[in-house]
N, C-alpha and C positions, 0 to 999 in steps of 0.2 A: 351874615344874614341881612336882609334888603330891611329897611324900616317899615311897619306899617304902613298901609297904602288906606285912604278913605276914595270911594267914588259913589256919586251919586246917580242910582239906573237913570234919572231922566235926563244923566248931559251925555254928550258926545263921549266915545262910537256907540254907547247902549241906546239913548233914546227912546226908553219904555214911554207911552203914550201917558201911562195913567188916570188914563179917562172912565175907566170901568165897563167899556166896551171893547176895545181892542186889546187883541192876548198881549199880554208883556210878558208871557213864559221865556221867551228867547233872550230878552233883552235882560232880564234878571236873572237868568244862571250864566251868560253870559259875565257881567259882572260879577258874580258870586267865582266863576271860573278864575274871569283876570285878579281876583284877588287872592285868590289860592296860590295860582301860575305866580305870583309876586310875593308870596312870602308871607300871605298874611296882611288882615287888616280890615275894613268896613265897609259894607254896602248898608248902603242909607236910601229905605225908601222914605220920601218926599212926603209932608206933612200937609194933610187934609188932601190927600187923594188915593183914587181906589185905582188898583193893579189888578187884571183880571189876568188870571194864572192857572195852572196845575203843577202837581209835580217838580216841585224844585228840592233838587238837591244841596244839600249844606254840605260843606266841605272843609278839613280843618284848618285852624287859625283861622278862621271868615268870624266875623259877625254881622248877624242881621238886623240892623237897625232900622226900626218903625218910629220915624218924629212923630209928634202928637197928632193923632189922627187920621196918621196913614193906615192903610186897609190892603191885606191880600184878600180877592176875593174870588172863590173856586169857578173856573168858568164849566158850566154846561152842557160845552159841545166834548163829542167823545173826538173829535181829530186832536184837540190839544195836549191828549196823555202821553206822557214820553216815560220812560225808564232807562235807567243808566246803563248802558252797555259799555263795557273797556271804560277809554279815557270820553266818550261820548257821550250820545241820547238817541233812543229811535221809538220810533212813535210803536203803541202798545193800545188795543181794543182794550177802553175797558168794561168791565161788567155793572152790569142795569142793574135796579132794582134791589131788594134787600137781602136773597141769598140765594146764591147759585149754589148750594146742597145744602136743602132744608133740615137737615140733619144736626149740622153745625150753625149754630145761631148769630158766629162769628165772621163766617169765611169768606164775606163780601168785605171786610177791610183788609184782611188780614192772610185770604191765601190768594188773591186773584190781585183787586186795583192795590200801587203804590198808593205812602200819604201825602200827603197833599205836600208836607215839608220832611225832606226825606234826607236822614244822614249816613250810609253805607258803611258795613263791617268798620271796626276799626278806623275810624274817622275821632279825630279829639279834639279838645282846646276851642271849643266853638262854642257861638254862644246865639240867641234868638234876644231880642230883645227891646223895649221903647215902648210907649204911649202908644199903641196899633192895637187893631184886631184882623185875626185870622177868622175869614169867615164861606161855614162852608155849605154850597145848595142843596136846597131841593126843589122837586118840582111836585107841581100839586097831584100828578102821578107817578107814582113809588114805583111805578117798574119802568121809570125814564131818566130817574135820579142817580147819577157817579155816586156811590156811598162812600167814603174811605176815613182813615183817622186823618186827623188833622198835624200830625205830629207824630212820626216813626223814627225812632233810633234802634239801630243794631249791635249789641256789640261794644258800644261807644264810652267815654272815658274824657273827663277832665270838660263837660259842656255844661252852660247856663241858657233855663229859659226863665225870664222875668220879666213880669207887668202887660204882658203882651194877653189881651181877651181873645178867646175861640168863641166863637158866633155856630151853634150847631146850625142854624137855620138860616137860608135867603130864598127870595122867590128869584127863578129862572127864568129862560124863554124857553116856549113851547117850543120841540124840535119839529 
């Protein structure tokens, strides 16, 4: 078995911006990947800067490490949503506003958009974790707002989340 691996999204090949304006979706399951593909081991986002993201998948043996003051923060825009297809990702519409069937008071997290950090059937040994927050939009009209949980497991077995704050609330850009 390989040793664990540490890398950090903002160096070389990932180079997540971390600016809070540019997506670092790519660059951070990217990394979350190559540390799967190897065996296991840490992804470390960078301390005192914001990651704008959706949709990232957790994988087992990964940890996700937040240094003091790093920030996932949900982007916005509806082209950034992705869901895990196979061993991939392909982009996925997702649903506005607070419920697409008024009926079920739930079904806008929970049967339409993925969570924001997302860890798929049978996935173990993983962990979320560090001085960060997970923080996720709204927009000051409720039928323009991505709603999703912040945090989906399915299934899963032998994972830690700690010390890491959810932020229900951010202001957006108008689309």
């Amino acid at each position: 078995m390989n040793e664990p691996i540490t890398v950090r999204v903002t160096d070389a090949p990932f180079c997540a911006a971390g600016d809070g304006q540019t997506n670092d979706r790519a660059a951070i399951q990217a990394a979350i990947d190559h540390v799967y593909r190897n065996g296991g081991g840490t992804v470390v986002l960078n301390a005192d800067t914001t990651f704008l993201t959706t949709s990232l998948v957790i994988k087992s043996n990964v940890t996700l490490h937040f240094e003091d003051g790093a920030k996932l923060l949900q982007s916005p825009e509806n082209k950034d949503y992705y869901k895990p297809v196979g061993d991939g990702y392909e982009p996925y519409e997702p649903m506005l506003g607070h419920n697409w069937d008024v009926t079920i008071k739930w079904s806008h997290t929970w049967y339409k958009n993925y969570p924001f950090l997302f860890a798929p059937e049978g996935s173990h040994d993983f962990k979320i974790n560090g001085n960060g927050v997970i923080r996720l939009s709204e927009c000051c009209d409720g039928d323009k707002v991505v709603r999703t949980c912040p945090i989906g497991f399915f299934r899963c077995h032998h994972f830690t989340i700690a010390d890491v704050t959810k932020i229900g609330r951010a202001l957006c850009r108008e689309r």
